[in-house]
C-alpha positions in Angstrom: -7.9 -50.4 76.7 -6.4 -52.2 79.4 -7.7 -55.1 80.4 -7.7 -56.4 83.9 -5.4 -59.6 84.5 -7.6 -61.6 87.4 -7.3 -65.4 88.1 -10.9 -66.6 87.7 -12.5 -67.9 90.9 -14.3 -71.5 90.8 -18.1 -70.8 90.7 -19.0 -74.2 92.3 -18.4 -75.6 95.6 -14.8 -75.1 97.3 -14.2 -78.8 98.7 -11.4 -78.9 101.8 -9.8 -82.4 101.7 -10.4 -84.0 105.2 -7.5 -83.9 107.4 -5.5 -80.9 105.8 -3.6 -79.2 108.5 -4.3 -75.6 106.9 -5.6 -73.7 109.6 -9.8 -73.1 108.8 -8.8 -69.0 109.4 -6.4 -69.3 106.9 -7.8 -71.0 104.3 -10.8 -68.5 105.0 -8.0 -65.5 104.4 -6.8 -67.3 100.7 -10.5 -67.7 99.1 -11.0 -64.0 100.0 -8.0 -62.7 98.6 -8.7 -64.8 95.1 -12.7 -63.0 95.5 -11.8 -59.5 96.2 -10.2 -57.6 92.8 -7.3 -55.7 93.2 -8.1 -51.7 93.5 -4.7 -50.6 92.1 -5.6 -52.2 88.3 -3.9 -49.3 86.9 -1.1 -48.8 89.1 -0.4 -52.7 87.9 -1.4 -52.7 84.2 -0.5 -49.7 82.9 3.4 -49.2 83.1 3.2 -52.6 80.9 5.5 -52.3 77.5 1.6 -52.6 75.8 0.0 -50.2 77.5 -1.8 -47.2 75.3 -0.6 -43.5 76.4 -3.5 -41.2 75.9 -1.5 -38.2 73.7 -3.2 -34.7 73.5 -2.6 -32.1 71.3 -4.2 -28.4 70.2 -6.6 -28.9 68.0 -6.0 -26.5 65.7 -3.5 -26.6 62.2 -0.1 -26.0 63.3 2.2 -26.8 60.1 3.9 -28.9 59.6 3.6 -30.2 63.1 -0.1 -31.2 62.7 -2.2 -30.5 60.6 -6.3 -31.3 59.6 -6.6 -33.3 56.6 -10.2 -34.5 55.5 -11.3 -34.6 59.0 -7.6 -36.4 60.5 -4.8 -34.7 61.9 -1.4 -35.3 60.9 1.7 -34.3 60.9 5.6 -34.4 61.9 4.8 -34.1 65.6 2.6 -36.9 66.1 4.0 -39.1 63.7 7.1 -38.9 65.8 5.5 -39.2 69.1 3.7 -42.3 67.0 6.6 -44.0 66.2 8.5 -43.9 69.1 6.0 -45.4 71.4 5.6 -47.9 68.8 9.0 -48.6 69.4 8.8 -48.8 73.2 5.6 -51.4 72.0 2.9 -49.1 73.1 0.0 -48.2 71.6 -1.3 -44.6 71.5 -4.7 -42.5 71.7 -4.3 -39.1 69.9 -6.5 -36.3 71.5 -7.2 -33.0 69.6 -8.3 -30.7 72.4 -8.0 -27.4 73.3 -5.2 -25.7 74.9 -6.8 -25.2 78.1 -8.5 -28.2 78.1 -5.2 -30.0 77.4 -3.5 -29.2 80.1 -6.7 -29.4 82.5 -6.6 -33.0 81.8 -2.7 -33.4 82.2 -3.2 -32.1 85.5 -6.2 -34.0 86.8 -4.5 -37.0 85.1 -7.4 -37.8 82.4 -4.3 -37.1 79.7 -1.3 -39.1 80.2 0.6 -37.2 78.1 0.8 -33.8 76.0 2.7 -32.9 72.8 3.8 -29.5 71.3 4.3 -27.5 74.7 6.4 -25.2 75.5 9.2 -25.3 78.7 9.0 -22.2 81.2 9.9 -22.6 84.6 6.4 -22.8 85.7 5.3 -25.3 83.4 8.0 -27.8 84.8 6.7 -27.5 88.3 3.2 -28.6 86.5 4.1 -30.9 84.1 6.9 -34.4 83.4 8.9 -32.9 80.9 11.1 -34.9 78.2 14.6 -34.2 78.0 15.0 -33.8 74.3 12.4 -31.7 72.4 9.9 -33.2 69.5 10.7 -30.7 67.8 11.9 -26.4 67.3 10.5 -23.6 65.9 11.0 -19.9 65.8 8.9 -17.2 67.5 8.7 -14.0 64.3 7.9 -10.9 63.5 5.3 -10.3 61.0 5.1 -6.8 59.5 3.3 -5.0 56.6 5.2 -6.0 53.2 5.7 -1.7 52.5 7.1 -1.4 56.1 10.9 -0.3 55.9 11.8 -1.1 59.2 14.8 -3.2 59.8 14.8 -5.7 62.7 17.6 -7.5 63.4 16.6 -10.0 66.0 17.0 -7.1 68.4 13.8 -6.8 70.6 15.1 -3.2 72.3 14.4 -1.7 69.1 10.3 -2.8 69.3 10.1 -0.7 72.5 7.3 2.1 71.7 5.9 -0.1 69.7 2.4 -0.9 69.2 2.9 -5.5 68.3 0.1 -7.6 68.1 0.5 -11.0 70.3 -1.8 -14.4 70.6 -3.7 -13.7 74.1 -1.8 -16.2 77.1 1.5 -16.8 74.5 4.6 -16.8 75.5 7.5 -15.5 72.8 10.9 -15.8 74.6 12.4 -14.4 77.5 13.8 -11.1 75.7 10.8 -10.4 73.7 8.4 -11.3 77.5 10.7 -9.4 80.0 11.3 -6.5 77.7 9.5 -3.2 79.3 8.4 -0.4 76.6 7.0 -2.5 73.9 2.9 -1.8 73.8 1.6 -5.4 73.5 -1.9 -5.4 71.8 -3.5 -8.9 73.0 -5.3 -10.6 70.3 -7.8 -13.7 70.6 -7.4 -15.7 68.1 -7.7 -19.2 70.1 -3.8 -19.7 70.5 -3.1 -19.4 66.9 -3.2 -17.1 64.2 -6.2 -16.3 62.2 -7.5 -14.0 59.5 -8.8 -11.1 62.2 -5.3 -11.3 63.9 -3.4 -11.1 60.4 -6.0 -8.1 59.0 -5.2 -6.5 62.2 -1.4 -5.6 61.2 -2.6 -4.8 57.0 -4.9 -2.6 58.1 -2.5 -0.7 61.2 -4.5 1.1 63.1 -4.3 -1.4 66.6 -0.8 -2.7 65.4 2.4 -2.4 63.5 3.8 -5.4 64.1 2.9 -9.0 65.7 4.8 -11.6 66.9 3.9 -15.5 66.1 5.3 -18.6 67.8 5.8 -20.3 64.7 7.8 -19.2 61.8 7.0 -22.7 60.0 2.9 -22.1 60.8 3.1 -18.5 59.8 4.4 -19.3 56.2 1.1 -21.8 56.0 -1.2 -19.6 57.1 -0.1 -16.4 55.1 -0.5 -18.6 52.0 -3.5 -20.8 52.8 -5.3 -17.3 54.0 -3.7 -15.1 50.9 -2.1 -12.8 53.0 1.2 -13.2 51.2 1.3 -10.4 49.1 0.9 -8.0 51.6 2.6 -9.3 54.7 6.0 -10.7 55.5 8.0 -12.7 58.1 11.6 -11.0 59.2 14.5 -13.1 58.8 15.8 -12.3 62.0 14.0 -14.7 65.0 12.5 -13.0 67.9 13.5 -16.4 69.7 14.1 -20.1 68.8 11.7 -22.1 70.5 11.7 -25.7 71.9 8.4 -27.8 72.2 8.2 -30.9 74.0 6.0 -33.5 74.8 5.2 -33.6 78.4 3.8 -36.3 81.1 1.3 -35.9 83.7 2.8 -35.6 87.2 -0.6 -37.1 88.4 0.2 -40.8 87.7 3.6 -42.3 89.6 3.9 -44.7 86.7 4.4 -42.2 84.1 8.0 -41.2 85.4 9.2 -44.5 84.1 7.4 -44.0 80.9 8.5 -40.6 80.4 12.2 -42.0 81.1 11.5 -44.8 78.3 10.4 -42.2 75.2 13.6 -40.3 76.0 15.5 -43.0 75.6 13.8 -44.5 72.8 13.2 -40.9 70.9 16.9 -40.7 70.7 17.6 -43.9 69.0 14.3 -43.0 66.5 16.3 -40.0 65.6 19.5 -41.9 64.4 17.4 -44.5 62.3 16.5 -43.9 58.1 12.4 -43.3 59.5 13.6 -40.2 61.4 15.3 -39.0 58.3 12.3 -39.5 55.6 10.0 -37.7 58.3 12.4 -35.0 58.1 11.9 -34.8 54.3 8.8 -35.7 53.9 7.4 -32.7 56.0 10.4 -30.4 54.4 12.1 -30.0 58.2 15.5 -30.1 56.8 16.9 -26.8 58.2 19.9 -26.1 60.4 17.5 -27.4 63.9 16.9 -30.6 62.2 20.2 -31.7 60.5 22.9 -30.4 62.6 
C-alpha cells in the first residue's frame, strides 16, 4: 500500500517571534496549507518507481500461462509480468478474477492493469495497451480423432459447418468475419471444459470447435482424458497475440505502461527470460525467433 508522505504538523502552540514582518494573513495562509492533506495522494504517490500495480487475470487454468497449483496460480504469464515490474522496482498485486469482472474494474479504474487480453480495435479504444505482447498463442480446431476431414488453415472450407465456440470469444478476423459457418455458442465460462469437449465426441450439436489456445487445449485434453478421442489440427485457425493492458482511467498509468514496454524488452534479452522459456516448455518458433 501506499503510504501517504505528509510533513507532520506541531501539536503544541505555534509561537510568532515579535516583530517578524510576515504579514498576520500570510502566515495564517502557511499553517493552513501544512493542516489541510493533499486530495491528489494518488495522483502524487503512485507513479513512484515503488509503487504496487494491481495485476488481474482470469481466474481460471490457462497453460502454461497460469495455472492453479495447491490453491496459487502460476505460470509463464505472470511470472513475466512479475519480473519486469520487479525490474522497473515495483511491486505487484495479482488478482484472479473473472473475465467480466476483469475488465469491469480496468474500466472503473479499481484494476490498474490486466494480463492475457486480447487486441481488437474496440478493446484499444477501452483499454492502455502494451506495445509488445506477453506472450502468443494459436486459436485451433479441435475435431473427433475418426474425423477424416482435412483443414488446412483455410476457414472457407468450415462454411456449412456446424463448430462449437466459447460464448463472447473472439478467434481471428477470418475465422469472425467469415459468413456460412453455423457457430454453436457454448458456455463454458471463457474456457474449455468437459461439457464443451463431450459436445464435439458425442456430434450431434457440433462437428468441430474452435479454442483460443492450442497450448491450453493440449492440457485440458489430457488432464480431462479426452486424448484418445479428440485431436487438435496442425493447421492454426489464427495466431494470436495477448497483452497486458492499462487502465485508461488513471493519467499516471500512461507513463507506467510506457516503463513495462521498455523494461519487458530488455527482460527478454537477459538469461531469466530464457529459463522461463524452458522451464514452461515455450520454446517454439513464437518464442525463439
Amino acid at each position: 500500500m501506499v503510504q501517504k508522505n505528509h510533513k507532520a504538523v506541531p501539536r503544541g502552540p505555534v509561537r510568532i517571534a515579535i516583530g517578524s514582518r510576515l504579514p498576520c494573513f500570510g502566515l495564517i495562509l502557511c499553517l493552513l496549507t501544512l493542516l489541510i492533506p493533499s486530495t491528489d495522494t494518488r495522483a502524487q504517490t503512485s507513479g513512484n518507481k515503488g509503487a504496487k500495480v494491481s495485476v488481474g487475470f482470469i481466474n481460471v487454468n490457462w497453460a502454461p500461462f497460469q495455472v492453479e497449483k495447491d490453491g496459487v496460480f502460476q505460470g509463464f504469464a505472470l511470472d513475466v509480468v512479475a519480473a519486469v515490474l520487479k525490474q522497473m522496482r515495483s511491486g505487484v498485486e495479482f488478482r484472479p478474477l473473472s473475465f467480466a469482472k476483469a475488465l469491469k474494474s480496468l474500466k472503473t479504474g479499481d484494476l490498474d492493469a490486466y494480463v492475457g487480453l486480447g487486441k481488437t480495435l474496440k478493446r484499444t479504444e477501452q483499454y492502455l495497451f502494451t506495445k509488445d505482447p506477453i506472450y502468443i498463442d494459436e486459436t485451433v480446431l479441435v475435431g473427433r480423432k475418426e474425423d477424416s476431414f482435412v483443414f488446412n488453415g483455410d476457414v472457407s472450407s468450415l462454411i456449412g459447418m456446424r463448430v462449437g465456440m466459447i460464448n463472447g470469444a473472439v478467434h481471428g478476423p477470418a475465422f469472425d468475419n467469415m459468413s456460412g459457418i453455423i457457430r454453436v455458442p457454448h458456455d463454458s465460462g471463457r474456457i474449455a471444459t468437459p461439457a464443451f469437449f463431450n459436445d464435439i465426441v458425442v456430434g450431434e450439436k457440433m462437428r468441430f470447435a474452435v479454442t483460443n489456445s492450442r497450448f491450453g487445449t493440449v492440457y485440458y485434453l489430457k488432464s480431462l482424458g479426452y486424448t484418445d478421442k479428440l485431436k487438435i489440427y496442425n493447421e492454426p485457425v489464427a495466431i494470436k497475440t495477448y497483452f497486458i493492458v492499462f487502465s485508461l482511467k488513471s493519467p499516471h498509468l500512461k507513463e507506467t505502461a510506457e516503463r513495462f514496454d521498455k523494461a519487458h524488452r530488455l527482460f527478454r534479452s537477459t538469461s531469466g527470460y530464457s529459463a522461463l522459456l524452458r522451464k514452461y516448455n515455450l520454446t517454439n518458433k513464437f518464442y525463439t525467433d
